[in-house]
C-alpha positions as CSV (number, residue, x, y, z in Angstrom):
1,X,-28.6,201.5,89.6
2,X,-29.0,197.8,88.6
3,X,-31.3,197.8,85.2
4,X,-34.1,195.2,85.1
5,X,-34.0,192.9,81.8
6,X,-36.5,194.9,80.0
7,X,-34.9,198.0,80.2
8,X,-31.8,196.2,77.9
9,X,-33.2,196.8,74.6
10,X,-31.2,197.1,71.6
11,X,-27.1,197.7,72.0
12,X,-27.4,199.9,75.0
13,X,-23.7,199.9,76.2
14,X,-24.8,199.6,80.1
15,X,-26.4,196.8,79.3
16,X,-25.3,193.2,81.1
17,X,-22.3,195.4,82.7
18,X,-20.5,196.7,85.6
19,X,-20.0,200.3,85.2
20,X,-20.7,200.7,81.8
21,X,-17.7,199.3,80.3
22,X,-18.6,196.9,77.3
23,X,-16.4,193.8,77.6
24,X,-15.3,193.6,74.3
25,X,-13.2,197.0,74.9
26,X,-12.0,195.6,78.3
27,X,-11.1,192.7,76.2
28,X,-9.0,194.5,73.7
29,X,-7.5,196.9,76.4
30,X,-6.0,193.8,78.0
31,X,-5.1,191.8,75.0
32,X,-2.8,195.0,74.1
33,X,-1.6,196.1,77.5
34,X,-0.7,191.7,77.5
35,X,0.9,192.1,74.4
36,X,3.1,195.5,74.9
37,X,4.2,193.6,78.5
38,X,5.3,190.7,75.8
39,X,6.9,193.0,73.8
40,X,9.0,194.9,75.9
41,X,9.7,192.0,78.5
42,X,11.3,189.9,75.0
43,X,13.3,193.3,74.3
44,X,14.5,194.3,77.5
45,X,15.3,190.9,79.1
46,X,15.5,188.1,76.4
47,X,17.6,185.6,78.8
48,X,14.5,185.3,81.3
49,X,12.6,185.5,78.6
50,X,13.7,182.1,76.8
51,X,14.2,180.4,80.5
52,X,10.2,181.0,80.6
53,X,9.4,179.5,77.1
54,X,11.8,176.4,78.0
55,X,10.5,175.6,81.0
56,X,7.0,176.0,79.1
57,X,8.1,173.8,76.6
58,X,9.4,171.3,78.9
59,X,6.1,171.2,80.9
60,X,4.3,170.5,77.5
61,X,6.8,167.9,76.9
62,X,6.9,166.1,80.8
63,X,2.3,166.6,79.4
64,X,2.4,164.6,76.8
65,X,5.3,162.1,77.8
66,X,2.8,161.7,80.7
67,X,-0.2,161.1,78.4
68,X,2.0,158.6,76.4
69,X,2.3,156.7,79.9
70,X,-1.2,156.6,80.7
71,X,-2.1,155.2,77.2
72,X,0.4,153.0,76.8
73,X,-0.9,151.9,80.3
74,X,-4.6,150.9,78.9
75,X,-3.4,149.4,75.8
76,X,-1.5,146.9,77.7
């Protein structure tokens, strides 16, 4: 049943959603279920974990190194 603007009125929770779900609780659900996959992927396998944030850290370096170039570039 698709509801028509006007029958949205007030905080009805089907309101501006698929299935009823508000998206602030989907939100949280995956912001949680994110964080315990952090949590236990950190604990349980800590080498691949810190090969993931260096290579993270190197792209944000090989970024910025990047945008150094291309400003350096239009300065000149």
């Amino acid at each position: 049943m698709r509801l028509a603007a006007a029958d949205c009125v007030g905080n009805e929770p089907k309101c501006g959603t698929v299935g009823g779900g508000s998206p602030d609780m989907i939100k949280k659900i995956l912001t949680w279920g994110g964080l315990a996959f952090l949590v236990f992927f950190i604990a349980y396998r800590p080498k691949e974990a810190s090969g993931i944030v260096g290579q993270i850290a190197s792209g944000i370096g090989d970024a910025a190194m990047g945008l150094g170039d291309f400003i350096s570039g239009v300065v000149m």
